[in-house]
N, C-alpha and C positions, 0 to 999 in steps of 0.2 A: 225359049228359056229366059226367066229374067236377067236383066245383067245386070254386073257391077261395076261399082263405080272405081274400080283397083283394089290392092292390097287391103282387109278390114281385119281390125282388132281383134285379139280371139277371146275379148268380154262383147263385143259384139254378135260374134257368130253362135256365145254359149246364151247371148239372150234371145235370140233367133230361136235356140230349141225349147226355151223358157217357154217364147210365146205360141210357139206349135203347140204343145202339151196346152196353155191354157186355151186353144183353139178348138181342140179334139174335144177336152171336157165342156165348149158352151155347143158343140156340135149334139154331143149328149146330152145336153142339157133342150135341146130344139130351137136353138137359134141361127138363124139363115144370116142375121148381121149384129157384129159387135165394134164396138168405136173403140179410139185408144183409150178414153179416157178410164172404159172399161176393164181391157185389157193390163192396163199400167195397175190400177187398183188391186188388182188380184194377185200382184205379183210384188207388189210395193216399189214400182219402177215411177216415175212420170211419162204423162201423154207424150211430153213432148220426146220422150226417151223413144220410146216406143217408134212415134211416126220420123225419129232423125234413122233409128236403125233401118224400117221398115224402107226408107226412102234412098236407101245405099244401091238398093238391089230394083229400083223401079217404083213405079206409080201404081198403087196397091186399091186406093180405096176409093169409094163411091160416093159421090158426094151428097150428103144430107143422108146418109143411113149409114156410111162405116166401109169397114169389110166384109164381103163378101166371106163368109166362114171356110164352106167348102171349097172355094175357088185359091183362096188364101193358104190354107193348109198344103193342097196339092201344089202351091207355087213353093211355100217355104221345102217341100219333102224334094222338089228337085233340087233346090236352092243347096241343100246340107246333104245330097247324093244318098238321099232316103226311100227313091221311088225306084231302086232297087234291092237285092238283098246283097249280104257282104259273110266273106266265107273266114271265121273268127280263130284265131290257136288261143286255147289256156296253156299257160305256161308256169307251170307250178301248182300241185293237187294241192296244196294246204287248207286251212278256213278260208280263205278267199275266194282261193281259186274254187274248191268246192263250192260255196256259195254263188259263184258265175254260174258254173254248169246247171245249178239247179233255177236259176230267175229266170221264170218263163219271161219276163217283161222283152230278153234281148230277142226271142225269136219274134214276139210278137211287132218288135220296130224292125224287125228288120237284119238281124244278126246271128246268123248259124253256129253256132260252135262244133268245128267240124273235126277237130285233134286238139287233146292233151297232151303237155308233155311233162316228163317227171322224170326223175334221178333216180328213186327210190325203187330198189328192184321188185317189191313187194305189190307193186304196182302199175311197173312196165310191162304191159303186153298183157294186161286188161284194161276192162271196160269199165265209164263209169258214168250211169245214167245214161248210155246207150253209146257213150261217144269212146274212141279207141283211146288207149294210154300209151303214148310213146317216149323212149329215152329222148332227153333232148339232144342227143347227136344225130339223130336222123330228122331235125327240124327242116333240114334243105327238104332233103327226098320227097319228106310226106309235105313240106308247102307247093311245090312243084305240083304233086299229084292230086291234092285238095281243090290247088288255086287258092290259096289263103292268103288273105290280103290284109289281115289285120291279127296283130298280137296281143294278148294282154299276159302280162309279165308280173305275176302274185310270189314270185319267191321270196326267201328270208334276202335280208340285206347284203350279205354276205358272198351271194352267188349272183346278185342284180346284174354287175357288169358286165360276165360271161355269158350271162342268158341273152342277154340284150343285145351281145355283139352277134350270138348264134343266130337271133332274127333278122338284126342286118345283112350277114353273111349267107342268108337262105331268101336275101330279096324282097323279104315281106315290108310293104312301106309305112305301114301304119300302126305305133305300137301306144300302148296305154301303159304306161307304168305307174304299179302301187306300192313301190318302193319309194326313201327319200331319198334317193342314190341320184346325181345327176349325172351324164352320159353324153357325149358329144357325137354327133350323128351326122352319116354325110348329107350332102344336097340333095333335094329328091325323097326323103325320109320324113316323119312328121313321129313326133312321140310327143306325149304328153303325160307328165305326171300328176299323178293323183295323191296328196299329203291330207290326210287325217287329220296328223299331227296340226298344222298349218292352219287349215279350215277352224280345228278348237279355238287355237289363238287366236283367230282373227274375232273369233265372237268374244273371247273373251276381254278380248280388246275392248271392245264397244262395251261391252256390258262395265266396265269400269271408268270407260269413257263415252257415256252418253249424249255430251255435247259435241262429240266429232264424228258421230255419223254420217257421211257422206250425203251431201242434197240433193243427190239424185235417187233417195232410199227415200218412202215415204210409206211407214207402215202404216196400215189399213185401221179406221178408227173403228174399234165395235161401240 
C-alpha cells in the first residue's frame, strides 16, 4: 500500500478524488500515461499542486512519460479505501435524501445504500427504490445487522442534532452531513458537512472579487 507521510489536509485528500475522477476519464479516453502538467490543467490546479499532493503518499510517476493511468488509479482507490465497497444509511427521505437513493453514481464508486431511515409514518416500513424504510429509532439494531459504516444525514435543520447523535450512538463512524448544523463528535468519528449555502458564497466571493483568486486556481484558457 502507499504510504503517508502523517496527518494530510482534508483539501488534500478531496483533491486526491479530483485527480482519480480525471484519471478514469483519460483511461476512457485510451491513454496509458498522463503528466501533471495534464492533470492540473483539467482541473485548474498547478503541476506543481498536483506532484506536491501526489508526493505525500509515495513515488508515483515514470520518468520521461508521467503516470502510469491504470497503475495510478488503483494506487489512489486503495489510498481513499475505495478498493472496497462501503455499506451506506440515508438518513432523512426528503428531496435529498431521495435524490441519494436514486444516484446510481454511489454504487457505481463504491457505496451501497443498504437502510433508510425516517420519522414519518407514512413511510416507515416501506420501501424505496428497493431499499427498506426504517424509524430512526432502530438506527442501532438495523446498523448492527447491515454493518453500516457510513451515514448520510439529509434532514430539515431542526432534527440534525438528534439524528446525528442517533448515528453516533449506533456506532456508525462515518457521517456526511447536509445540514448547516454543527455537531461535536467523539474520537474515532469523522463527519463532514456539506453547505450549499457556503459553496454559493464562496463563488460569489470570487466573482466579485476577481483579483483574489487564490494562485493555486488557474483556469483553463479556451
Amino acid at each position: 500500500m502507499p504510504q503517508s507521510m502523517g496527518a494530510m489536509s482534508l483539501p488534500t485528500v478531496e483533491r486526491l478524488s479530483v485527480y482519480l475522477r480525471t484519471l478514469k476519464e483519460a483511461l476512457a479516453e485510451g491513454k496509458d500515461y498522463i503528466v501533471s502538467t495534464e492533470i492540473a490543467r483539467r482541473n485548474g490546479f498547478t503541476a506543481a499542486q498536483v506532484r506536491k499532493d501526489l508526493s505525500c503518499f509515495g513515488s508515483f510517476g515514470v520518468k520521461g512519460k508521467g503516470y502510469d493511468v491504470k497503475k495510478l488509479i488503483e494506487q489512489l482507490e486503495e489510498i481513499l479505501g475505495l478498493n472496497r465497497r462501503w455499506n451506506v444509511a440515508i438518513v432523512g427521505l426528503g428531496n435529498i435524501g431521495k435524490a441519494l437513493v436514486k444516484y446510481k453514481g454511489l454504487k457505481k464508486a463504491g457505496f451501497d445504500v443498504v437502510a433508510i431511515f425516517d420519522i414519518d409514518p407514512n413511510l416507515v416500513g416501506k420501501t424505496y427504490r428497493g431499499v427498506q424504510v426504517y424509524h430512526t429509532d432502530e438506527i442501532g439494531k438495523v446498523a448492527k445487522k447491515n454493518d453500516i459504516q457510513i451515514a448520510i444525514v439529509a434532514v430539515p435543520k431542526e432534527a440534525a442534532k438528534e439524528a446525528i447523535k442517533k448515528v453516533i450512538d449506533a456506532g456508525i463512524k462515518g457521517i456526511l452531513n447536509f445540514t448547516e448544523v454543527r455537531v461535536p463528535i467523539p474520537e474515532g468519528f469523522f463527519l463532514k458537512n456539506v453547505n450549499l449555502l457556503g459553496e454559493l458564497e464562496s463563488i460569489t466571493y470570487y466573482m466579485v472579487n476577481p483579483d483574489r483568486v487564490c494562485r493555486c486556481y488557474q483556469p483553463v484558457k479556451r
